[in-house]
C-alpha positions as CSV (number, residue, x, y, z in Angstrom):
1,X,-68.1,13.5,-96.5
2,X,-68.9,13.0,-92.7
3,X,-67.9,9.6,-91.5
4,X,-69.6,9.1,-87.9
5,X,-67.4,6.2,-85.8
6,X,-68.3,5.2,-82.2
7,X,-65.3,2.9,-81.7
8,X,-61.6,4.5,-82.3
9,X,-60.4,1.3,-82.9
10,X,-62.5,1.3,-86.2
11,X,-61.0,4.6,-87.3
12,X,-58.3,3.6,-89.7
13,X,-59.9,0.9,-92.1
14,X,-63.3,2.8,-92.2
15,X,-61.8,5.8,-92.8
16,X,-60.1,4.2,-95.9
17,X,-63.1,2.8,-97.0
18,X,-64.5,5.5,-97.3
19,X,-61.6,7.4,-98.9
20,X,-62.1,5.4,-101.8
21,X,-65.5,6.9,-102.6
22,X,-64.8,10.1,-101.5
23,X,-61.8,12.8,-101.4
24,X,-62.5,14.7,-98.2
25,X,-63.4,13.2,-95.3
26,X,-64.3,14.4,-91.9
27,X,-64.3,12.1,-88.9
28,X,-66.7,12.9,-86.1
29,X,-66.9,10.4,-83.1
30,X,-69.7,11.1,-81.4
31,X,-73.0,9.8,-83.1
32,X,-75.7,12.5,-83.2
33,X,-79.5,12.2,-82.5
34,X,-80.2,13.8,-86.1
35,X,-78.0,12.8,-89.0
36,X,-77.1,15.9,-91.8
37,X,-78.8,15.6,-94.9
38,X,-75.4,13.9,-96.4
39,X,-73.1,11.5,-94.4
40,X,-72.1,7.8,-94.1
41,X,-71.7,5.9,-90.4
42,X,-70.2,2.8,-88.9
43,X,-70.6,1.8,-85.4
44,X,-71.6,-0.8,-83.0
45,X,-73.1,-0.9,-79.5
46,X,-75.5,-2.8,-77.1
47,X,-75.6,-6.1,-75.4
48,X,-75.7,-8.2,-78.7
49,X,-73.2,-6.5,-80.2
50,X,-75.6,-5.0,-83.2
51,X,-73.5,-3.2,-86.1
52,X,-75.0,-0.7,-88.3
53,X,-73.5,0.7,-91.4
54,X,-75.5,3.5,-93.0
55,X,-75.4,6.0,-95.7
56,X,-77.3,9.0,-97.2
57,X,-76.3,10.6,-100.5
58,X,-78.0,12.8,-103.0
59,X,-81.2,12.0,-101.0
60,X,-81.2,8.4,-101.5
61,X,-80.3,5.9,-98.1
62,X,-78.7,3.0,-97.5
63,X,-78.8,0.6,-94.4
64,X,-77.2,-2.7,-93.7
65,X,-77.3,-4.1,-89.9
66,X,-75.9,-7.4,-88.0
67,X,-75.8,-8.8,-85.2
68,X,-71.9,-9.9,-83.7
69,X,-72.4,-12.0,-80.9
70,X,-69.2,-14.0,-80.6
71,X,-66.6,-11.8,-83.2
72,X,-63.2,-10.3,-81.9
73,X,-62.5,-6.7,-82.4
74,X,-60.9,-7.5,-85.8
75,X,-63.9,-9.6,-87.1
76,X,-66.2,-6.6,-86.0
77,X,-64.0,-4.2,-88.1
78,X,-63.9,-6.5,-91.2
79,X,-68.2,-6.9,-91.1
80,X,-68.6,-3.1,-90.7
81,X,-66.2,-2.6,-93.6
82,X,-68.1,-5.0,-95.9
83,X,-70.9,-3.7,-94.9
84,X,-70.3,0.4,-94.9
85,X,-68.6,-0.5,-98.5
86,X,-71.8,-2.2,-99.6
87,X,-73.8,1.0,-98.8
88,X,-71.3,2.9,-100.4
89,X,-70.9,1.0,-103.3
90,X,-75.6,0.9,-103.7
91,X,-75.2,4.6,-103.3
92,X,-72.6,5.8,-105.6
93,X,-72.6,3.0,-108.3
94,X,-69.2,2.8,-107.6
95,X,-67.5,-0.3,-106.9
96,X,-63.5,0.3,-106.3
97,X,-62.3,-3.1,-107.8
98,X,-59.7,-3.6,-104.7
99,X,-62.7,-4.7,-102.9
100,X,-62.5,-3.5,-99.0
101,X,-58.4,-4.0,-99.3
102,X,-56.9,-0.6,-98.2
103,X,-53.5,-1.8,-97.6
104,X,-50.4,-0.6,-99.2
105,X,-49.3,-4.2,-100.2
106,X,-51.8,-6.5,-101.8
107,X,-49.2,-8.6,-103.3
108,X,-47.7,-9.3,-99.8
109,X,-50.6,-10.2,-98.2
110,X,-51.6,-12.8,-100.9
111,X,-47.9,-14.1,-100.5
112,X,-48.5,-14.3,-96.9
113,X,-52.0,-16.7,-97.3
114,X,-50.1,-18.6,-99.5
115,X,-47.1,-18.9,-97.0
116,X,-50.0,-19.7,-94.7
117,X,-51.1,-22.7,-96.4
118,X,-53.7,-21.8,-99.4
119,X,-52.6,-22.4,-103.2
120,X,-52.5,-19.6,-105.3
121,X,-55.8,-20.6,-106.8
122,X,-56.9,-20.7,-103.0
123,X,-55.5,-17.7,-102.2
124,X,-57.2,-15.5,-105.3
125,X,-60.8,-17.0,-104.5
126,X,-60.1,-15.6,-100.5
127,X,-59.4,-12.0,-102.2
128,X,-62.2,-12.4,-103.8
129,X,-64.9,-13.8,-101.4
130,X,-63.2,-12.2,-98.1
131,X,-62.0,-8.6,-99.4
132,X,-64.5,-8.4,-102.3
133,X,-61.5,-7.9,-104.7
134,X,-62.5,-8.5,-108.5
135,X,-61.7,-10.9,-110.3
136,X,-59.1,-9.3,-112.6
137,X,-57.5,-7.4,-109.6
138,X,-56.9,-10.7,-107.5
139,X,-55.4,-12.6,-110.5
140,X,-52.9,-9.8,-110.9
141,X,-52.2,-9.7,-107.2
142,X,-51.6,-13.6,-107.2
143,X,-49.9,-13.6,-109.9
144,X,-47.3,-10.4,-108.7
145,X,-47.4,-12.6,-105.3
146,X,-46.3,-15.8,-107.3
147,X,-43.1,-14.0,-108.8
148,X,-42.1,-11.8,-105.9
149,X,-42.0,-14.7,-104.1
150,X,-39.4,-16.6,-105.9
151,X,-37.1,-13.3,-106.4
152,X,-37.9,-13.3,-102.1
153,X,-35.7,-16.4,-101.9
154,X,-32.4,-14.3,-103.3
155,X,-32.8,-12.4,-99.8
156,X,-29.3,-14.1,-97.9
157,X,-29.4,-14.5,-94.2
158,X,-27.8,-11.2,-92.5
159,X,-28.2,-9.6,-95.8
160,X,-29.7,-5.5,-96.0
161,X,-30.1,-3.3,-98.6
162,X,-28.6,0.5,-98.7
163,X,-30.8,3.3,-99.4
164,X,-29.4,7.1,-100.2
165,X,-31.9,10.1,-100.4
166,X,-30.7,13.0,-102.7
167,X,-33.8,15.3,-102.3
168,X,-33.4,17.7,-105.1
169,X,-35.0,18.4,-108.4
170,X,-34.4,20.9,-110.8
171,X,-38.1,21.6,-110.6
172,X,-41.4,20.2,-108.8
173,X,-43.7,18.2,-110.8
174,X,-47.1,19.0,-110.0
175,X,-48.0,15.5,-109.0
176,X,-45.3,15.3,-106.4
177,X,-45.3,15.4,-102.4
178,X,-41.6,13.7,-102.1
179,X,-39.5,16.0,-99.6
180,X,-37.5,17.5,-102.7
181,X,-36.2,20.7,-103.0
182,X,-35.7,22.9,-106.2
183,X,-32.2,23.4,-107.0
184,X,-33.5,26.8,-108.5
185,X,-33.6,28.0,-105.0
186,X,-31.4,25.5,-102.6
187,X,-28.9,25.2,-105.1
188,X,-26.4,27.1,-102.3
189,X,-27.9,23.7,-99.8
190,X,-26.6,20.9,-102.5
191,X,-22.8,21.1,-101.1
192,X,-23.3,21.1,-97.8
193,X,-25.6,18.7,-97.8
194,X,-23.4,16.1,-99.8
195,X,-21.0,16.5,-97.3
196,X,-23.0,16.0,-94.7
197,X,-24.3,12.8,-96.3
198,X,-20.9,10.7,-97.3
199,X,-20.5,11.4,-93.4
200,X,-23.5,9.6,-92.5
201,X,-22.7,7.1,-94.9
202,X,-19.2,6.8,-93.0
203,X,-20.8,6.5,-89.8
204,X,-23.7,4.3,-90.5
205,X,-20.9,1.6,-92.8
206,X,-18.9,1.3,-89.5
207,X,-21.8,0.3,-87.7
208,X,-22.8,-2.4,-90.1
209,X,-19.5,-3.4,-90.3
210,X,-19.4,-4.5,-86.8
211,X,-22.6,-6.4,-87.1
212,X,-21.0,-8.5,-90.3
213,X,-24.1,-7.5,-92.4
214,X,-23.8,-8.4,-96.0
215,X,-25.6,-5.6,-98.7
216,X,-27.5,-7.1,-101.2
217,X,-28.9,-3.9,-103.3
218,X,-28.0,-0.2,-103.4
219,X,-30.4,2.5,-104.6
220,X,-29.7,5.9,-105.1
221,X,-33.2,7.8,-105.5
222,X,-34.9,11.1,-104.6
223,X,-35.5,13.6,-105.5
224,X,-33.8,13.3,-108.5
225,X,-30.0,12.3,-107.9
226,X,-28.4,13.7,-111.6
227,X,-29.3,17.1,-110.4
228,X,-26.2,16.5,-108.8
229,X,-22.6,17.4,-110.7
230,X,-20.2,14.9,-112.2
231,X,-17.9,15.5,-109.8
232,X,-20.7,15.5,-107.1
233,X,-21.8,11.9,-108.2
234,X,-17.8,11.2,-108.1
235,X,-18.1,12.0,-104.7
236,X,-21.3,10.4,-103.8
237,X,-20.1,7.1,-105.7
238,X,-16.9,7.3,-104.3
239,X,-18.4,7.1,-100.3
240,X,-20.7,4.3,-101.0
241,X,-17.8,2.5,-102.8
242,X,-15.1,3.2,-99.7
243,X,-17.1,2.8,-97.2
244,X,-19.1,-0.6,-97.8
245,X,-17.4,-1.8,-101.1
246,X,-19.2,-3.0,-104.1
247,X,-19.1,-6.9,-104.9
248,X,-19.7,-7.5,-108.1
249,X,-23.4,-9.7,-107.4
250,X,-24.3,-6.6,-106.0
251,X,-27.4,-4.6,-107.6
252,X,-27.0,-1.1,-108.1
253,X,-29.5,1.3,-109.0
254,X,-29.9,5.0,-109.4
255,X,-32.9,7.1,-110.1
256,X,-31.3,9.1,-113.1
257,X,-35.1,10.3,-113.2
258,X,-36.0,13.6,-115.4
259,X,-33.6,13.9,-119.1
260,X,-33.1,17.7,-118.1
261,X,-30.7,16.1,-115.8
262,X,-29.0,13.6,-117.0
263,X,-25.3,14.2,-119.5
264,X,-22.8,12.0,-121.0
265,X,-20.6,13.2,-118.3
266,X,-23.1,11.8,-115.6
267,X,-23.6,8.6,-117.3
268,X,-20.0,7.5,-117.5
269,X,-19.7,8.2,-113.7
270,X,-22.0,5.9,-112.6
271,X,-21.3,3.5,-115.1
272,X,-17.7,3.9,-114.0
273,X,-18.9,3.1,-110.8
274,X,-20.4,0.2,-111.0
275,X,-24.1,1.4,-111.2
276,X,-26.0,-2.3,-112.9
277,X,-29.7,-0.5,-113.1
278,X,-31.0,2.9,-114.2
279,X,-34.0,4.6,-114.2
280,X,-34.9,7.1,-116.6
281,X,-38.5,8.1,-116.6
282,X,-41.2,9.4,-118.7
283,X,-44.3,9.6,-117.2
284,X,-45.5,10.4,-120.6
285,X,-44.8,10.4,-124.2
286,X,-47.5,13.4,-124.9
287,X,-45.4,17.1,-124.7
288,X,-48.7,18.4,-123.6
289,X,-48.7,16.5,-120.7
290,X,-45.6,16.8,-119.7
291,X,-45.8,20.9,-119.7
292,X,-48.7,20.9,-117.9
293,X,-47.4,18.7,-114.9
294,X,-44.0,20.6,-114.7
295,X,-41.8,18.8,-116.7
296,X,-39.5,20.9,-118.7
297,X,-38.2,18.3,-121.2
298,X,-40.1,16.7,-124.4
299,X,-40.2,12.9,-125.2
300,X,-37.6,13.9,-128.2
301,X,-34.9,14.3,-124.5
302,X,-36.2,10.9,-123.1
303,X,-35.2,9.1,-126.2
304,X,-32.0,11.1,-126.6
305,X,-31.5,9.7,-123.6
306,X,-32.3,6.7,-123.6
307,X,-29.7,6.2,-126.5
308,X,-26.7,7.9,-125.0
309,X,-27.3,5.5,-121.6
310,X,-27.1,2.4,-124.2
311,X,-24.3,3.9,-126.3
312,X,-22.7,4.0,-122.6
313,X,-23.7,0.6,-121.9
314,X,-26.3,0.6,-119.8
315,X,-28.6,-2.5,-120.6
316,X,-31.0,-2.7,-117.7
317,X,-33.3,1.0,-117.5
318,X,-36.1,0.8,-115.7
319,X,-39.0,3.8,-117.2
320,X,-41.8,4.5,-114.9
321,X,-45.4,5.6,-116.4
322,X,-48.5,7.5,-114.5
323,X,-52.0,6.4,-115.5
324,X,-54.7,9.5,-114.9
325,X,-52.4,12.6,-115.4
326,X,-53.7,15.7,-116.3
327,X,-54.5,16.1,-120.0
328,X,-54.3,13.0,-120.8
329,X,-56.8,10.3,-122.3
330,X,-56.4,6.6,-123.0
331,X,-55.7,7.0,-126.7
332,X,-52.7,9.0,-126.1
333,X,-51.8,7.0,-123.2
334,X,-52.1,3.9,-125.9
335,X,-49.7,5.8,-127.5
336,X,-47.2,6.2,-124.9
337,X,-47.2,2.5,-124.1
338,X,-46.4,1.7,-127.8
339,X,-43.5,4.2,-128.1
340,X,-42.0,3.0,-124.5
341,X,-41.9,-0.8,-126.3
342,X,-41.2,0.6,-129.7
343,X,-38.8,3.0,-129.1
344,X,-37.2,2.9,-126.1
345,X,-37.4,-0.7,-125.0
346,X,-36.7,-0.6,-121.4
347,X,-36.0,-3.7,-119.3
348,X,-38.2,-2.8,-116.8
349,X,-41.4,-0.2,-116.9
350,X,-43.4,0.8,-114.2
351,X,-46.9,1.6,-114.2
352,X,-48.2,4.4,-111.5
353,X,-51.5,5.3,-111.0
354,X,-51.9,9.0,-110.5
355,X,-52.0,9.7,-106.5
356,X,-53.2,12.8,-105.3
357,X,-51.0,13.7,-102.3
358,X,-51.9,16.6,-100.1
359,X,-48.9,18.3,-100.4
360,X,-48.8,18.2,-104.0
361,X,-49.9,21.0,-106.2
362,X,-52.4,19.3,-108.0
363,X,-54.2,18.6,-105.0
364,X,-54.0,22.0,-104.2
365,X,-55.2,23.7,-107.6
366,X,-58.3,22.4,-108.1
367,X,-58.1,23.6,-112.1
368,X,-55.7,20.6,-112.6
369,X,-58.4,17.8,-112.9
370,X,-56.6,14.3,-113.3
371,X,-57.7,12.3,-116.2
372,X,-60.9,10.1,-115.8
373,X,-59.0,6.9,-118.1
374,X,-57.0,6.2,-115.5
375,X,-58.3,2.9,-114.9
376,X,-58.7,2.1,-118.5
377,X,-55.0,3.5,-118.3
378,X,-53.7,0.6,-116.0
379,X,-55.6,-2.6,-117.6
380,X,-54.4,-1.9,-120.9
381,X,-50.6,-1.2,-119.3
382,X,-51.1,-4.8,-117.9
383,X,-52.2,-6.6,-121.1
384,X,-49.8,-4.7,-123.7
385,X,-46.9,-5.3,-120.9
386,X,-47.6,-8.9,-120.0
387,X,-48.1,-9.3,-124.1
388,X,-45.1,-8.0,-124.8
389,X,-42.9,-10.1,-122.3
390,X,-42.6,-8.3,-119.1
391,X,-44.2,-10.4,-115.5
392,X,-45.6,-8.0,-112.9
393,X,-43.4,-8.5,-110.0
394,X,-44.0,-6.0,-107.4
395,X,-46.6,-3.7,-106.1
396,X,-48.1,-1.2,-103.8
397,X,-51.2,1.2,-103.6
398,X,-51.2,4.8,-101.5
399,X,-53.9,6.8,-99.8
400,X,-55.3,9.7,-102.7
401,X,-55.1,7.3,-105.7
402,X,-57.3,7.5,-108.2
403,X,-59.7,5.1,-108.3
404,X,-57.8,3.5,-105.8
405,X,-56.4,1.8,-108.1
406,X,-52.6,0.3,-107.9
407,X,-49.5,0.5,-108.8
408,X,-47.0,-2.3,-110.3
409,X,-43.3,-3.1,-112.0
410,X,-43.0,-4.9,-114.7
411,X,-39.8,-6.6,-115.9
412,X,-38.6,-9.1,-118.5
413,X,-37.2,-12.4,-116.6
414,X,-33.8,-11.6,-115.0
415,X,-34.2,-7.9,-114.8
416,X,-36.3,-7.0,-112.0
417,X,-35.1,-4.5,-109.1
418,X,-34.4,-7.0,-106.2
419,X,-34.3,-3.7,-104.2
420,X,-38.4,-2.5,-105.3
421,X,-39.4,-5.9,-103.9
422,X,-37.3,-6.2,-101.1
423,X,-38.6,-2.8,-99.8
424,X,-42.3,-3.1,-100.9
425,X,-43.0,-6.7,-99.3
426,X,-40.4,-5.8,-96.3
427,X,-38.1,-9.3,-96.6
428,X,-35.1,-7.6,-95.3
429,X,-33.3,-4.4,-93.6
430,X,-33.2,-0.8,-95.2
431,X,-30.5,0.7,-94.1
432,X,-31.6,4.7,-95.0
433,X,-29.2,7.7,-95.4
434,X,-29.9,11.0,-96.4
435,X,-33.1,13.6,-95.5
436,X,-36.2,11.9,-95.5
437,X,-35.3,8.8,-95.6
438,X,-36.6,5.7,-93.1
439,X,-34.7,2.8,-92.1
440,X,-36.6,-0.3,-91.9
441,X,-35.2,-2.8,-89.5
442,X,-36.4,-6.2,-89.6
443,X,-36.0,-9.3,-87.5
444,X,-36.5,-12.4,-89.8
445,X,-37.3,-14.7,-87.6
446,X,-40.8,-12.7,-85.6
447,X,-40.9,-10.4,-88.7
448,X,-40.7,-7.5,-86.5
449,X,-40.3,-4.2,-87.9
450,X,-39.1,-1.0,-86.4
451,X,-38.4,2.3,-88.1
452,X,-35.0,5.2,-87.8
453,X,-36.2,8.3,-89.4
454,X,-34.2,10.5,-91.1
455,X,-34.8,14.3,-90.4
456,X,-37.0,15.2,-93.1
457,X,-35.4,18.6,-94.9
458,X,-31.8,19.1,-96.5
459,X,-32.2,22.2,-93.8
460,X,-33.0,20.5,-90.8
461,X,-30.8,17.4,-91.5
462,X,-27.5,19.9,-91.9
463,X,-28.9,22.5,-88.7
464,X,-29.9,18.6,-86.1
465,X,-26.9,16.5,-88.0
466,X,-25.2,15.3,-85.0
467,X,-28.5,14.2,-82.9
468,X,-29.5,12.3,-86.2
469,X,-26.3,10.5,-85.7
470,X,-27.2,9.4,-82.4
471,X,-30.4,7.9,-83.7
472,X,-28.4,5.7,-86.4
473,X,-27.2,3.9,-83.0
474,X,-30.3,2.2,-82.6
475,X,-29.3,-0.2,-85.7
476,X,-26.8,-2.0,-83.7
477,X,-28.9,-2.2,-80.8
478,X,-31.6,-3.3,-82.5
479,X,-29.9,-6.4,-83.8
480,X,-28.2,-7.0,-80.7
481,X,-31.2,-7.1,-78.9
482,X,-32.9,-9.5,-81.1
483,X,-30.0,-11.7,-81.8
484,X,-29.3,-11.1,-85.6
């Protein structure tokens, strides 16, 4: 689809709009004297200010105009997004139930109008009338707002939360744009690379030392980070555990991810360690699903699993879910929510809706076609979940969902990943090591934030290691400088 824009200013929340109807879209910024026979346009101009959103699809037109006489540049963006979704929406008979909301954090902003003022009632009609939300999205948002809130308050002043990228898998899901690499082929990287890592750990402890920050969570994620040997998790463990030391209030997770990594051997390291949270994840409990998005295990492994880690004595696994994968329907996604709960009763289960990410390969082969349930998918997630005990706590959407639809943890009271929220409604630092990852610096008192990337590839981050040092600086002197 051809999005015409007259304003560059516009560009980012039309573009989304219109994303949510459409896959591809082209932006051209020059409005022509002849439209093509399909396109969509937002733009305003004149002395009054007139805005004009307008459509053509499948031979049918829409057209929706205003005058904006006295509106800053931010009102004029929300009445041509209103009003370019409306034509969308009379067009396609589509109507994405997030309203014109193309954030990545709808909980946070409905914690924010609360913050603001508004009661949670208040705040849920405002989704509603303002962002055109539905009824049953708001509540959920509200309600995620509500209890990410109160978990907010465990955030302690000068407190941060450690992040450590280990991006390898033993094999790429099909779904998947994380920077991961298989260890089929960079198996030979996986040394040198650890190595390199505890280093930066090293480097970047000693800085936070000196600033007398106190760590709150730790999470270990990817990537998948059991590709990695027992003695490679010794080592790994080991240089978080020297370098910033483990209090025992501290949360402590690690993405043990895919069963095709994950031993006994493995589990008694990090449960030696101190690890307090787990994830082991399905996706799926259909075999046919799982083959045909990469994933070289059955749901028979994922149980297996799931016993050994509580033979162990792990009692708080998280297991994350995709709504819309390929092959799959809502009956056998019904039945994947009843064996999670019946079988392998995790604390914590996280429900994804699939995201088609431009450098995944599903987005790429066009004979993988995600499944149309999805939204069926996540509303009946939400009401067997909520049924069954567990209070949505977190969430977040991304660009190339399906259906634009969302995704959101659920835990059972007292078992919720202080690190998901922390990091999805940015309350405090992330302090990032490893390829790929970002460090999120915030100042708590203008809620400021500023980002330190990682270099993105295991490559790159061994070949630039010392230069990606240097960057790790600006955490001291970002603190300095705003009096932390």
């Amino acid at each position: 689809m051809i999005l015409f824009l007259n304003k560059d200013e516009y560009h980012y929340e039309l573009e989304n709009i219109t994303r949510m109807f459409f896959w591809q879209v082209e932006i051209v910024k020059d409005l022509p004297e002849e439209y093509p026979d399909e396109f969509c346009a937002a733009y305003y101009d004149g002395p009054e200010r007139q805005l004009t959103a307008e459509a053509r699809i499948n031979g049918k037109s829409s057209k929706l105009e205003a005058d904006e006489t006295d509106g800053d540049s931010k009102a004029i963006e929300y009445r041509l997004a209103v009003m370019l979704f409306q034509c969308l929406s009379d067009l396609t008979g589509k109507r994405p139930e997030f309203g014109i909301m193309t954030g990545v954090r709808p909980a946070k902003y409905a914690a924010n109008l609360i913050s603001s003022g508004m009661t949670a009632d208040e705040a849920q009609k405002y989704l509603v009338d303002h962002a055109l939300v539905s009824e049953k999205k708001a509540k959920l948002v509200r309600i995620t707002a509500e209890n990410g809130m109160k978990l907010g308050e465990k955030v302690c002043d000068k407190g941060f939360s450690l992040y450590v990228s280990i991006p390898f898998c033993p094999s790429r899901c099909s779904y998947c744009s994380f920077v991961s690499k298989s260890t089929e082929k960079e198996r030979k990287l996986i040394k040198p690379y650890l190595d390199a890592l505890c280093r930066e750990i090293e480097f970047t402890s000693e800085i936070i030392k000196s600033l007398g920050l106190v760590m709150q969570t730790v999470y270990i994620g990817g990537g998948t980070p059991t590709v990695l040997s027992a003695d490679e998790l010794v080592q790994l463990t080991q240089a978080v555990d020297n370098c910033f030391g483990m209090p025992a209030d501290v949360e402590y997770c690690v993405e043990a991810g895919r069963p095709d990594t994950i031993s006994r051997e493995k589990l008694e390291v990090l449960k030696s360690a101190g690890v307090s949270r787990i994830s082991i994840n399905p996706q799926t409990g259909n075999d046919f699903v799982l083959q045909k998005v990469g994933r070289r295990h059955t749901a028979a492994q994922i149980e297996e699993c799931y016993r050994l880690a509580r033979e162990i004595g792990f009692d708080n696994i998280n297991a994350d879910f995709i709504a819309g994968l390929p092959g799959d329907d809502i009956e056998s996604f019904r039945n994947s929510m009843t064996w999670a709960l019946d079988v392998l009763k995790p604390e914590s289960i996280t429900v994804h809706a699939l995201t088609l990410k431009r450098a995944s390969r599903m987005r790429e082969n066009q004979s993988e076609i995600f499944s149309p349930d999805a939204a069926l998918m996540v509303d009946y997630a939400q009401e067997v979940l909520v049924d069954a005990g567990y209070a949505p706590y977190y969430m977040y959407r991304q660009k190339g969902t399906v259906d634009s639809l969302e995704n959101t943890g659920y835990a059972k009271p007292g078992y919720e990943c202080l690190y998901n929220l922390f990091i999805m409604d940015e309350v405090q630092s992330i302090i990032a090591c490893g390829a790929g990852a970002v460090t999120k610096l915030m100042d708590p008192k203008s809620n400021l934030i500023e980002r330190v990337f990682d270099l993105k590839y295991p490559q790159e981050y061994l070949d630039r290691f010392d230069e990606m040092l240097q960057r790790k600086q600006y955490i001291k002197e970002f603190y300095d400088d705003h009096g932390i």
